[in-house]
N, C-alpha and C positions, 0 to 999 in steps of 0.2 A: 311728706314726713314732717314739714317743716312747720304745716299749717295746723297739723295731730298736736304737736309739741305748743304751740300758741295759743291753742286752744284749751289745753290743758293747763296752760299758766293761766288764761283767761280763767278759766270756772275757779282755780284755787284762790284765784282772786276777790272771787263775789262772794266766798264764803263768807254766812252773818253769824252761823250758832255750828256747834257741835251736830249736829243733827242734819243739816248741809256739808259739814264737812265728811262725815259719815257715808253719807249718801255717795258724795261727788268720788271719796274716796273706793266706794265699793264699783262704780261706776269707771274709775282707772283703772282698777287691775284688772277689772273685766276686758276692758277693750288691750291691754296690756298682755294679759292671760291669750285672748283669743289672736291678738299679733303674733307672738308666739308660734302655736299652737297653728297658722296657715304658716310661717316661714316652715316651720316641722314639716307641716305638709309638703310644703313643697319642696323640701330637701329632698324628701323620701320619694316625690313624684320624681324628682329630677335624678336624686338616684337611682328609682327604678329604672327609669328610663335609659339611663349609661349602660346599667346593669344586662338590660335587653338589648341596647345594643353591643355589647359587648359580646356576651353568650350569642347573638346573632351572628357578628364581627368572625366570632372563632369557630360557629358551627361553620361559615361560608368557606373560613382557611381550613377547617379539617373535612368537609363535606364532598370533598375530589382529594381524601386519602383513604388507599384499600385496608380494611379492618382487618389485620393478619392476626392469625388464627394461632390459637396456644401452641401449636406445633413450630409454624414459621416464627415466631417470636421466641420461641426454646432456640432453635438452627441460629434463628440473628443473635441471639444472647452470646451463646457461646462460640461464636464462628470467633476465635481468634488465633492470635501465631499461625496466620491460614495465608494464603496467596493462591490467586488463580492459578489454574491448571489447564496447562495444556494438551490437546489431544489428538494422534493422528484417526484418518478414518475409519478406522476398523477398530476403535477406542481406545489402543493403546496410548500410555501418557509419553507425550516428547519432554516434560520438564514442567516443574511448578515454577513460579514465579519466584526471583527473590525478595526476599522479605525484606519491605521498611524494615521492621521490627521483628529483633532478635527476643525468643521467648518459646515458655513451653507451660502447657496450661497442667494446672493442678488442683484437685480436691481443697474444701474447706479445711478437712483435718490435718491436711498435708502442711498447712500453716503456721505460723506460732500465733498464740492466744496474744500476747503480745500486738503482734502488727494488724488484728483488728480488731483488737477496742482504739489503737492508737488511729485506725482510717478514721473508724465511726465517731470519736470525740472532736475529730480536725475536719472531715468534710459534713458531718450531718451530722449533730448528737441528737435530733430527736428520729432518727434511724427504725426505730424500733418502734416507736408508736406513732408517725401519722402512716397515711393512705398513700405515698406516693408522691404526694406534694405537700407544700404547707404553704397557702392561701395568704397569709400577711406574709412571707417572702417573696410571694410571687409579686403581692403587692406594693411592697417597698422596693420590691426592683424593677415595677413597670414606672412610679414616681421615679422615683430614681435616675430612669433611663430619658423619661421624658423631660425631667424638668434639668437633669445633670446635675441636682444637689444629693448629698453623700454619693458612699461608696458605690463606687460601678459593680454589684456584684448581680452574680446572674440567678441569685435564687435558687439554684437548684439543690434540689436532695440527692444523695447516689444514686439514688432510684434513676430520679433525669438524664442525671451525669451517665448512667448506666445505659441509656436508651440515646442518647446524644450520641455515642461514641460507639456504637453496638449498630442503632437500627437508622440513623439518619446523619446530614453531611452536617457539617461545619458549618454552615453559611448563617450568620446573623441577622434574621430575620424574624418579623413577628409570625409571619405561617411556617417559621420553623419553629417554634418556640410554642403555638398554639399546639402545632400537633405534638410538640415534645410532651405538653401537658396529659393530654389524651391517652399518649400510650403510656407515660411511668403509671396514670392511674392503673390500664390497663395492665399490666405487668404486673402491679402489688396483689390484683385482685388475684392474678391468676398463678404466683410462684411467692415462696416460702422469702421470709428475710434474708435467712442463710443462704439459699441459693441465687438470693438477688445481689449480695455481697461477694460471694465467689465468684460471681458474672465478675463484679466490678472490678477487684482484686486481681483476674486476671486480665483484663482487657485494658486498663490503665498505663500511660505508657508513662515509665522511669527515668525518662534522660537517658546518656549515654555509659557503656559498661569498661572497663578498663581496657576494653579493645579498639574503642570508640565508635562502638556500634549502635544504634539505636536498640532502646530494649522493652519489653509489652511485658508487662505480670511480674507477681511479686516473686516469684520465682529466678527469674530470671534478673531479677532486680539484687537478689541475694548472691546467687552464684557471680554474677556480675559486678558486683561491688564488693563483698566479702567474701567469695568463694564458699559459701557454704549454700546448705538449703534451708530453702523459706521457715520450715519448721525446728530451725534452731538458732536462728535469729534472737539475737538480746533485747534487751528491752532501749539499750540506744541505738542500735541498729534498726529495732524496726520505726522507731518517732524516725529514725531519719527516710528511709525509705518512704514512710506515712506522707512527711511533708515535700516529698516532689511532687505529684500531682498536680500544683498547683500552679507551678510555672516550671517544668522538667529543667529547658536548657538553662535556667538560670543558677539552680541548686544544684544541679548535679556536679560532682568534683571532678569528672575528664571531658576531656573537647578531643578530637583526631588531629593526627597528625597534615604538615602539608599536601603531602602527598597521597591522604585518604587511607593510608594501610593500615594504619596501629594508632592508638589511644594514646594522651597524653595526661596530666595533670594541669589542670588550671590555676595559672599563675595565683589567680585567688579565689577559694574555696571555704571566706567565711561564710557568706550568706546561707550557704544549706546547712553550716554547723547552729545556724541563729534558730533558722526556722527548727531546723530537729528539736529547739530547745521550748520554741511556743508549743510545738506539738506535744512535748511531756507537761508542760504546765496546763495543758487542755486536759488530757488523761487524769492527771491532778483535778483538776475544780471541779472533773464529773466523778472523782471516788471511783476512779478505774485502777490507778499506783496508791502507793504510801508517799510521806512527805519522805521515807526514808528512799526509796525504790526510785523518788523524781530526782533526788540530790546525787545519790549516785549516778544515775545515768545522766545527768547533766555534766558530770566531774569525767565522765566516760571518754579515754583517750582514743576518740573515733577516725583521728585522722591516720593514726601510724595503723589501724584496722584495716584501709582500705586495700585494696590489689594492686601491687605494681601493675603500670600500664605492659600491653602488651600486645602482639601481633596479629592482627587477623587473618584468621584461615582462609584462602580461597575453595572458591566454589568451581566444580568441572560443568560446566555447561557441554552436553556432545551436539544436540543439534542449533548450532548457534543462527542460520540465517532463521532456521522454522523460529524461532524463540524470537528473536526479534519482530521479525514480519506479523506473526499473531499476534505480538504484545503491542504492537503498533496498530493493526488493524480492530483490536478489542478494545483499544484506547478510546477509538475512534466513534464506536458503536456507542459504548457508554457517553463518551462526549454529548452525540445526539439524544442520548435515551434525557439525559439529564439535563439537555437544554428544552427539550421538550415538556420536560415536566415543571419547569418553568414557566411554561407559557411563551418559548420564548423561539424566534427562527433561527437555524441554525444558518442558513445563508448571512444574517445578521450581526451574527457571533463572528462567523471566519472573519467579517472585516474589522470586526474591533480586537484589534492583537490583545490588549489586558485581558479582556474580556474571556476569550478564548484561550488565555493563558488559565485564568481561575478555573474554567472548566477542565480543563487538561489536565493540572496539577488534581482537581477533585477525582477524574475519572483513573487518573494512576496510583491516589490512594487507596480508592476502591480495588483497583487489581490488585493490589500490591502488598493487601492487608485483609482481602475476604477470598471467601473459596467460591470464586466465581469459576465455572467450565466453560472452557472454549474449543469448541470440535469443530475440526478441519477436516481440508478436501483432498489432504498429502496423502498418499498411500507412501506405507512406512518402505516397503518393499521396492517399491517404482524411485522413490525419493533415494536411498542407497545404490539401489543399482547404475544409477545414474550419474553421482557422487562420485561411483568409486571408478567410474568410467573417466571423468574428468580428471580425477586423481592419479591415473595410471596413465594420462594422456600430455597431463600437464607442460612436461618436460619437452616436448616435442611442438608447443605452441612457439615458442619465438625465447629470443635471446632476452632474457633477466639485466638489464640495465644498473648498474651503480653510480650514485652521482652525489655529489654536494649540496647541501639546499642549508635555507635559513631555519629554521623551527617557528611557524609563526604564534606563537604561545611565551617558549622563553626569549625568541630572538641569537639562540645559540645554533654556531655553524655545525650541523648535524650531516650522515652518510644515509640516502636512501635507496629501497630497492623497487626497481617500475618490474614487476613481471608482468607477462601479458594475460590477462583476465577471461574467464569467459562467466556470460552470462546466458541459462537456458530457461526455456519453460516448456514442461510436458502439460498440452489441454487436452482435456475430453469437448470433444467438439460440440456435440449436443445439450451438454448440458452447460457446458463455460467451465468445470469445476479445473482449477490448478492439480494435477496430477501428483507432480516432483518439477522439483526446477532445478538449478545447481546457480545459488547467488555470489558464487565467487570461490578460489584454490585457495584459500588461508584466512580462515576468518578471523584465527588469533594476530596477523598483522593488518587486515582490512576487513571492518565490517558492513562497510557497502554493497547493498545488495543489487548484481552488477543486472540482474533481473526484474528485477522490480521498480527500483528508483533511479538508477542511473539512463538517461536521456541522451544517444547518439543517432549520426545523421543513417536512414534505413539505408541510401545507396541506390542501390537498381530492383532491390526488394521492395518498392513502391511503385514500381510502375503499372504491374497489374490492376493496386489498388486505386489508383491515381485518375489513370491515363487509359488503360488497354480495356478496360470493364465500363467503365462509363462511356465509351467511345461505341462499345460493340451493346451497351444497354438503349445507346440513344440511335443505332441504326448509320453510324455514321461509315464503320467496316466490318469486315468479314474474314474470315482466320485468316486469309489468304491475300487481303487486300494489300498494297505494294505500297510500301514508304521508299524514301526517299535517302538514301545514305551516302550522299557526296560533301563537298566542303563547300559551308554554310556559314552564314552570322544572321543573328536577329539584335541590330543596333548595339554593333558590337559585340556582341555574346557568341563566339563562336565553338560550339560543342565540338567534342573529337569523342571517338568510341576509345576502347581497350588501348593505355600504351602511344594517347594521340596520335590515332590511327584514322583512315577512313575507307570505308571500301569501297568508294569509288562504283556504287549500283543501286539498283534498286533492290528490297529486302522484305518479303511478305512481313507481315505483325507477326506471323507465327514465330517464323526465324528470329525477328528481332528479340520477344522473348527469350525464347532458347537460346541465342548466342550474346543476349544480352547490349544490345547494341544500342547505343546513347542518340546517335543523330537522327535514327526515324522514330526514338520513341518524344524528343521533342519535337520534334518535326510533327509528329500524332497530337502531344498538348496542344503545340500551338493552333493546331486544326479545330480541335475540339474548343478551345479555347473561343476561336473565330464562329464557332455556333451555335455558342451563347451555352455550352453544357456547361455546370456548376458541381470542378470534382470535388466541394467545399460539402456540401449536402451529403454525398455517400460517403465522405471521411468521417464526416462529424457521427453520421449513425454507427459510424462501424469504433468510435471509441477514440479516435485521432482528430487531435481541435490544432488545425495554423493558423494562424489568422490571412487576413485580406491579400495583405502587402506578398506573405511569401505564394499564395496562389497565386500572384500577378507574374511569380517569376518564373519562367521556363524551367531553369534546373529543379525546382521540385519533383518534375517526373524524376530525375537522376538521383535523388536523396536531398536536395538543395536545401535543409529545413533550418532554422533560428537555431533552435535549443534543440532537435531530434524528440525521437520516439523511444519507449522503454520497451523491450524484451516481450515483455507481456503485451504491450499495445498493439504489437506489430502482429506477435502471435494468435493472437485473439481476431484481428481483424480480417487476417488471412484466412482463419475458420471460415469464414462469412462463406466462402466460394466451397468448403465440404460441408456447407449445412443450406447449400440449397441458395444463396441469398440471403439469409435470414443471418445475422448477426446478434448471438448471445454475448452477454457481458458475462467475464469470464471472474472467478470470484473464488478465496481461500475459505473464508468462515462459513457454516453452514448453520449452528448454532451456539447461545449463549446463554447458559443458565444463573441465577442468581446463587446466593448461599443457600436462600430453602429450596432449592430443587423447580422455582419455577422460570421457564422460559421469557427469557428479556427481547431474546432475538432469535427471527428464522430464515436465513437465506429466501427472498422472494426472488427467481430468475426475472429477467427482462429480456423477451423478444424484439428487435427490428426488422422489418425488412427492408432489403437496401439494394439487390439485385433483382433480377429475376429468374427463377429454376434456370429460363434456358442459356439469361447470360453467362449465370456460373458453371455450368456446363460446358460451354465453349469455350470459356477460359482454362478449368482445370483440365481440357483436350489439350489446350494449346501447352498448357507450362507442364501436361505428364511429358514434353519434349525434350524439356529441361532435364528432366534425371533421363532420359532414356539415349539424348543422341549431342543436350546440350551442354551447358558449361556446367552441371552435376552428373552427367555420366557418369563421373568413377562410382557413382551410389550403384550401378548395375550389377558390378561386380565385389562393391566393398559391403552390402550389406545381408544379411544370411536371411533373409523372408521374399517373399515372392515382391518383387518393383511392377508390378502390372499394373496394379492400382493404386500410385504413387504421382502427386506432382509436386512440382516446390519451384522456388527462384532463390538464387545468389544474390549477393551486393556485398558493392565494396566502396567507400568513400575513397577519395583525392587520397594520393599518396599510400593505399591500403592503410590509412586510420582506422578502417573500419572493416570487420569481414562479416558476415550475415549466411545464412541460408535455413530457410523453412523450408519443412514438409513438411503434406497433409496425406491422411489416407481419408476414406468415409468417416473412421473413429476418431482419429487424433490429430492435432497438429503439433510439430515439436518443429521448437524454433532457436539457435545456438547464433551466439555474437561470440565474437572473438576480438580484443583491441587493448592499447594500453590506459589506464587511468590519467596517463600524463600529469598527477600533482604537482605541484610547486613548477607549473611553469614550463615543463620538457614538453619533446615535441617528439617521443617515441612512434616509428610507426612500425605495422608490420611487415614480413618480408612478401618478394612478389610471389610468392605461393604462398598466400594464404589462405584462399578459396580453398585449394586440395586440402590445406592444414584443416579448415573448419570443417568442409564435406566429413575428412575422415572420423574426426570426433563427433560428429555428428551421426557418422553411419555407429561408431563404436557405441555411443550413447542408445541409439534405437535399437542395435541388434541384444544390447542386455536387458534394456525394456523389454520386447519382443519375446525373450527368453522367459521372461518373469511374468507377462503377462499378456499373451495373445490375441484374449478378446479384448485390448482396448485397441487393438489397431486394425482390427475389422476391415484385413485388408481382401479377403475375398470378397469384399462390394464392390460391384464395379460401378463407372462411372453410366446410369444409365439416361439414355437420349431420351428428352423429356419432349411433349408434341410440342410443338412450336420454332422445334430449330431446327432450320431448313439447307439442305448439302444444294450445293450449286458445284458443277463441273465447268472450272475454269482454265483457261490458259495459263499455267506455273509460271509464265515469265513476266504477264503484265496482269494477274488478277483480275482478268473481266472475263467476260465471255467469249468462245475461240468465234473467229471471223475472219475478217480481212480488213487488210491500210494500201494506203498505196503510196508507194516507197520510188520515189526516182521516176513518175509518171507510170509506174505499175501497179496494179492493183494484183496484191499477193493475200491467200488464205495463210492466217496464222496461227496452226493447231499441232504444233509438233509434241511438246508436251500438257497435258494435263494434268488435275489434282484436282480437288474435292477441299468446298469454300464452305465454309458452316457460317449461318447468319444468324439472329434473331428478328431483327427489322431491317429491311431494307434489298437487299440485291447488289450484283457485279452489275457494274455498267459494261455497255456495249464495249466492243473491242476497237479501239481507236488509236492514233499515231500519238497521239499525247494526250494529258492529263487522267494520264489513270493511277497516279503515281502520288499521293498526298505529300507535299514538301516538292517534288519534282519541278524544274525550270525546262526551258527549250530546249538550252547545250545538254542537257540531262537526256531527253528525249532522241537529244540526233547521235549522241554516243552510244545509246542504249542500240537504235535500231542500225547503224550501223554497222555497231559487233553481230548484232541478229544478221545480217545478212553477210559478215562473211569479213568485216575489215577491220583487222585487228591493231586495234586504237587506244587501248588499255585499258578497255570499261574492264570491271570489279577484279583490279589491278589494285590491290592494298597500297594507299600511303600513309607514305608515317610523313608526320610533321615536325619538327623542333630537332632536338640530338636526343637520340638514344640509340646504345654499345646492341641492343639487341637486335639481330633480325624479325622483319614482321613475321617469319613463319615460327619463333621461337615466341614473338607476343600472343600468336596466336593458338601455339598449344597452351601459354599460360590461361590464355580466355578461355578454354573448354577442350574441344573435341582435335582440335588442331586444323581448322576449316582456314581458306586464307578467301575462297571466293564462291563464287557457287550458289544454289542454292539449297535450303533443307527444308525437311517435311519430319514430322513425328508419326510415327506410324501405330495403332492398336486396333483395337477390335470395334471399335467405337469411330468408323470411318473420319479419320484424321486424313491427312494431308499424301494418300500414296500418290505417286507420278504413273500416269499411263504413256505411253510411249509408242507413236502411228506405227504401225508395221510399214507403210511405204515412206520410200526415203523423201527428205526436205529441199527444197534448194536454197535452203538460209543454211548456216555455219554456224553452233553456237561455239561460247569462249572456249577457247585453248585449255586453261585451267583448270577446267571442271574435272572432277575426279568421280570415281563408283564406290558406292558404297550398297552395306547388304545390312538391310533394318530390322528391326525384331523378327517379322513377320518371313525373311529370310526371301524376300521378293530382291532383284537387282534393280535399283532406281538410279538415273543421270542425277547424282546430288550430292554433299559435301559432309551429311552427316554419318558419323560412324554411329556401330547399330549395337543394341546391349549388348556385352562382354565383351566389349572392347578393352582394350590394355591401356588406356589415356593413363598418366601418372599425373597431371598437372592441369588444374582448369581455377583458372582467378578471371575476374573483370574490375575495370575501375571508374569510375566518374567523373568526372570534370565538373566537383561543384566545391563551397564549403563545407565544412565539417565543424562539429564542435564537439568536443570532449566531455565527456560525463563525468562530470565532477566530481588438543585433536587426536580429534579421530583420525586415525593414519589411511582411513580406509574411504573417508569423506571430506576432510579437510574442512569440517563443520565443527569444529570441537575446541573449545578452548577455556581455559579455567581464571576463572574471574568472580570478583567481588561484589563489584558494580554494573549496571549496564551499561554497555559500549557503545560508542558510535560511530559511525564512516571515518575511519583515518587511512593516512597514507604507512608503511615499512617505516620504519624509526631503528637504524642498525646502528 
């Protein structure tokens, strides 16, 4: 440019005559002219060029958006003063959501003429004549944004503002903002002004209303500030109403009270009288008022107009856990729907807490403010009968606690109440779907749902899953095969049964289940342990994650857990053995519809398999013992449907902190916790019957289910023997096969009693003088076969260890059946464990203490278990591990009337 310019001086320079200057000078503006005339060009190349990629830029952010159709675009318009809705499974509604936003939508006409010429002169006055958008707004707000010289405004017309707040989130972005662009075109093209302003009008939120509630439409902006309706609104009423929009909390004259109940006035409340005042001098410059109509309502005594503050109504919530649990689980679905349309992982998200807070808070506006449907898996009928079963049972769970505590909030010495909780869940086994559950007796003082989210130690209702299934899936024993139940330690750790107890014998797997006995069922981990099984693997499929450290520790078979298991986890995973093996995730929501009617979400089931048909078969043979002769016997007689095809297991953690007991039939499994919350610190437990306590409500719970609906417990399926699992007849007292030892330099046949060993893999080893006995030692072996032949030494002679006021024959009706030594067997049609007994007599002696018993099947067998309908009043078991604590309707104790959503607190008296 420099050398253009020099040269141009040079030629003005040589000029001789007019005639050369002529020349030279037409010669300048030519190259002058045509500098020009290529920078033009190239402006306009270079602006094309932005221009294409711009329009490329925004086709790429709108080109992965679904083009929703004049119908869905009318549903999203007008979806307001709306909240999700909840649903049970036969459709009926359990409760809508409460609303952010108090409001009630209304026609154009319904309005005063007034409050919108006053919207359309303050938010858009060319309203009325562009398309949708206006093109240099958009422009001076992309400048604007990029370079951050002038106002930060966002360019939008109502139109935008109307599709912003109607059809998409909050988030400031440019592919939100592109596609905003797209659809207000879309929207002018396809609905009337009027009906594009009455969209806005109503869907607009106001600030807060003298009750200090949040409030949506002009409607509700009227009643709510001046108690009247929208269509008789003055003309400074409506400039004021006009100018919230545009910052609500900041104009509006009431804030809420401390305590969230009632509205208040803010200390200062000129700002929205300022703004009402720009917004009449807008209506003014566009020849909307008169100078007469602007003066007065400027001079307009708006403040002593407004509403004394005052009280907010509450709201009766009846089904309060269902309400929370789907409003929590719908959260959750949107959460992902919404990180995904992001582009973005949702594994990603949970570890960035802000991050997952912005979607959280986006996805509870969405519920909370559109008519989303959420249909569940509750049967309304199954969920009440169950409810009121608890309800009517309550009182008889354990002694209601009163104590002193801090308030950790104010720091004020407050009185609270510990009652004892229960937490249930009814599954359909097959499918996983949640039935009814009962998440707690009083939801108006604890909203914890003692079923779903609260985390306590399972007890002895994990050993099946643990210990007894992967032992018998990996071939290591057989229903029959003999532990080891004397006094023990493993470096230090030394287990006791029921009552630190020990029975001083050995005790088939069967029994041990049934009577629930702690030293052969570690005594079985540690075995299993030693051969390299990993019950890490079949936990984790079955929906239960410990980590490393707590599998390393023997108490785990006994409940031994960090944090515990939830109601549902335990419940669900127990299904696994009435579904064959196979472990379904068990799940409340089934679908989730948007505001137009289309489907967001469908329940896809998930299959594992995690046993095999014949190991779960052998198990549920072993634990139908359990309800029929073991420490749930009293279910024989406390429940009104046929127990044939019924199995389950007890637990109870250290000190009864804990009481537990599942049942499964083929249909269902229904699983009940009983225990105190222990807040603030106590150290409540239950009393020692609370096994029978839980059993009973347990049986009360299933016999109203049962009544209400018979085909989900599908209890005429029996348990059928699938090929593969193989009966061995074994000798009842050492679990191998009958034979001969030789005892004292004699060789004696050892076959006085038998019973029938169910296996999957593996086989009874031969009949031998010792190690047939997993956990068994030498002195074990020579006490065992001594009492066998006759010298009574004290083998399966109950001891008790430590101090306790009880007798062991009184620990041991608390444990079940009231057995103190012996042995037992369960008996059905599905060859279990019956005793045969030689017609010719032995010349071995068995124990002194064995008693007779008469078992379903009404056979006389040498054994200790008593047989259905039995009169037992009392069966508890306990553990020897840690524990850790889990953190109206008159007719359900689901009911409680509130403003806000609640959360997990403790009694506040």
């Amino acid at each position: 440019m420099k050398n253009l310019w020099n040269s141009i001086v040079n030629s003005f320079k040589s000029i001789k005559s007019w005639s050369d200057f002529a020349n030279k000078a037409n010669l300048t503006i030519e190259v002058i002219r045509r500098i020009i005339l290529y920078s033009i060009a190239g402006l306009l190349i270079l602006l094309s060029l932005a221009i294409g990629l711009g329009t490329g830029y925004v086709s790429a952010l709108t080109s992965q958006v679904d083009v929703p159709t004049k119908h869905e675009m009318k549903t999203q318009l007008q979806d307001v003063n709306n909240s999700a809705t909840l649903y049970f499974a036969d459709g009926s509604k359990v409760e809508n959501l409460q609303k952010d936003l108090e409001g009630s939508k209304i026609s154009l006409s319904e309005m005063s003429p007034y409050l919108k010429k006053a919207i359309v002169s303050t938010e858009d006055s060319d309203f009325y004549r562009h398309k949708g958008v206006v093109p240099k707004s958009i422009f001076r707000a992309i400048i604007s944004d990029v370079t951050g010289i002038g106002a930060q405004t966002g360019g939008s017309t109502l139109t935008q503002q109307t599709v912003k707040m109607q059809m998409l989130s909050s988030e400031t972005t440019w592919k939100r903002k592109a596609v905003e662009i797209f659809l207000a075109m879309r929207v002018d093209k396809y609905f009337t002004k009027d009906e594009i302003l009455e969209d806005y009008l109503n869907a607009a939120t106001f600030g807060r209303n003298n009750k200090g509630q949040n409030i949506q439409g002009v409607q509700a902006a009227a009643t709510g500030l001046f108690g009247k309706n929208a269509s008789d609104l003055n003309l400074a009423e409506s400039a004021f109403i006009a100018g919230l929009p545009q910052s609500p909390s900041i104009y509006t004259p009431y804030d809420y009270s401390s305590d969230g109940t009632r509205g208040k006035f803010k200390d200062n409340i000129s700002l929205g009288l300022k703004r009402k005042d720009i917004v009449l001098y807008r209506m003014y410059r566009d020849n909307q008022i008169t100078e007469k109509q602007y003066n007065e309502a400027r001079n307009f005594d708006l403040k002593s107009d407004f509403l004394k503050p005052a009280k907010e109504s509450n709201k009766k919530i009846k089904y309060g856990y269902i309400y929370n649990l789907l409003t929590e689980q719908a959260r959750t679905i949107l959460i992902k729907r919404l990180v995904k349309n992001d582009g973005v992982k949702y594994s990603d998200v949970k570890k960035d807490k802000n991050l997952y807070e912005k979607y959280e808070t986006q996805a509870d506006t969405e519920l909370h403010n559109k008519n989303y449907k959420i249909h569940s898996t509750i049967d309304k009928n199954l969920y009440v009968a169950m409810n009121q079963q608890a309800q009517q049972f309550k009182a008889n769970l354990g002694t209601t606690h009163t104590d002193n505590a801090t308030d950790p909030t104010t720091g004020k010495a407050i009185k609270v109440s510990e009652p004892v909780q229960n937490g249930s869940v009814l599954l359909d086994n097959k499918s996983g779907q949640v039935l009814a559950f009962v998440g707690g007796l009083n939801f108006k003082k604890s909203q914890l749902n003692h079923a779903f989210d609260t985390q306590r130690s399972p007890g002895s209702s994990i050993k099946p899953l643990i210990t007894f299934a992967p032992a018998i899936e990996n071939g290591l024993i057989g229903s029959q095969t003999m532990l080891a139940d004397f006094k023990t330690s493993f470096n230090k750790y030394s287990p006791t049964d029921y009552g630190q107890t020990i029975q001083n014998r050995f005790v088939s797997a069967r029994e041990t289940l049934e009577e629930s006995y702690n030293i052969p069922s570690v005594n079985l981990y540690n075995y299993i342990q030693q051969h390299g099984v990993s019950s890490k693997k079949y936990m984790s499929k079955m929906g239960i994650h410990l980590s490393d450290k707590e599998y390393h520790q023997l108490g785990i078979t006994l409940g031994g857990t960090a944090n515990g298991v939830t109601v549902l986890e335990q419940a669900s995973a127990f299904s696994t053995f009435a579904n064959k093996g196979v472990h379904v995730d068990p799940y409340v929501v089934t679908d989730v519809t948007d505001p137009s009617g289309q489907s967001i979400y469908h329940h896809k089931g998930s299959k594992k398999r995690v046993f095999t048909k014949q190991t779960s078969y052998i198990i549920k043979n072993m634990l139908h013992g359990v309800v029929t002769k073991g420490t749930a016997s009293a279910l024989s007689y406390e429940a009104n449907f046929n127990t044939k095809n019924i199995f389950g297991k007890t637990g109870t953690s250290n000190d009864y902190r804990d009481n537990w007991f599942i049942g499964s039939t083929q249909g269902m499994t229904l699983a009940s916790w009983i225990g105190y919350d222990n807040f603030y610190g106590n150290n409540y437990n239950l009393s020692s019957n609370s096994t029978d306590i839980n059993q009973e409500l347990w049986a009360n719970m299933a016999n109203a289910l049962y009544k209400e609906d018979k085909s989900v417990f599908n209890t005429s399926e029996s348990f059928t023997k699938p090929a593969g699992v193989k009966t061995y007849k074994v000798d009842k007292e050492t679990g191998t096969l009958t034979g001969s030892i030789g005892y004292n330099g004699i060789t004696t046949k050892v076959n006085q009693h038998t019973t029938n060993s169910l296996y999957y893999k593996g086989s009874p080893s031969e009949m031998s003088y010792s190690d047939f006995a997993i956990g068994g030692k030498s002195k074990n072996y020579k006490l065992f076969w001594d009492n066998y032949f006759g010298r009574d030494n004290g083998y399966a002679v109950v001891k008790q260890l430590g101090e306790n006021s009880k007798s062991t024959s009184e620990l041991a009706n608390e444990n079940g059946s009231g057995r103190t030594s012996g042995f037992s067997n369960s008996t059905n049609s599905n060859e279990s464990s019956e005793v045969v007994t030689n017609s010719a007599s032995s010349t071995s002696s068995t124990n002194t203490n064995l008693t007779d018993s008469t078992t379903s099947n009404g056979t006389s067998e040498t054994g200790t278990g008593s047989g259905s309908g039995s009169s037992r009043k009392s069966s508890s078991e306990t553990e020897t591990t840690d524990t850790t604590s889990g953190g109206g309707s008159s007719s359900t104790g689901d009911t409680v009337s509130s403003s806000t959503d609640t959360a997990g607190s403790p009694s506040l008296e």
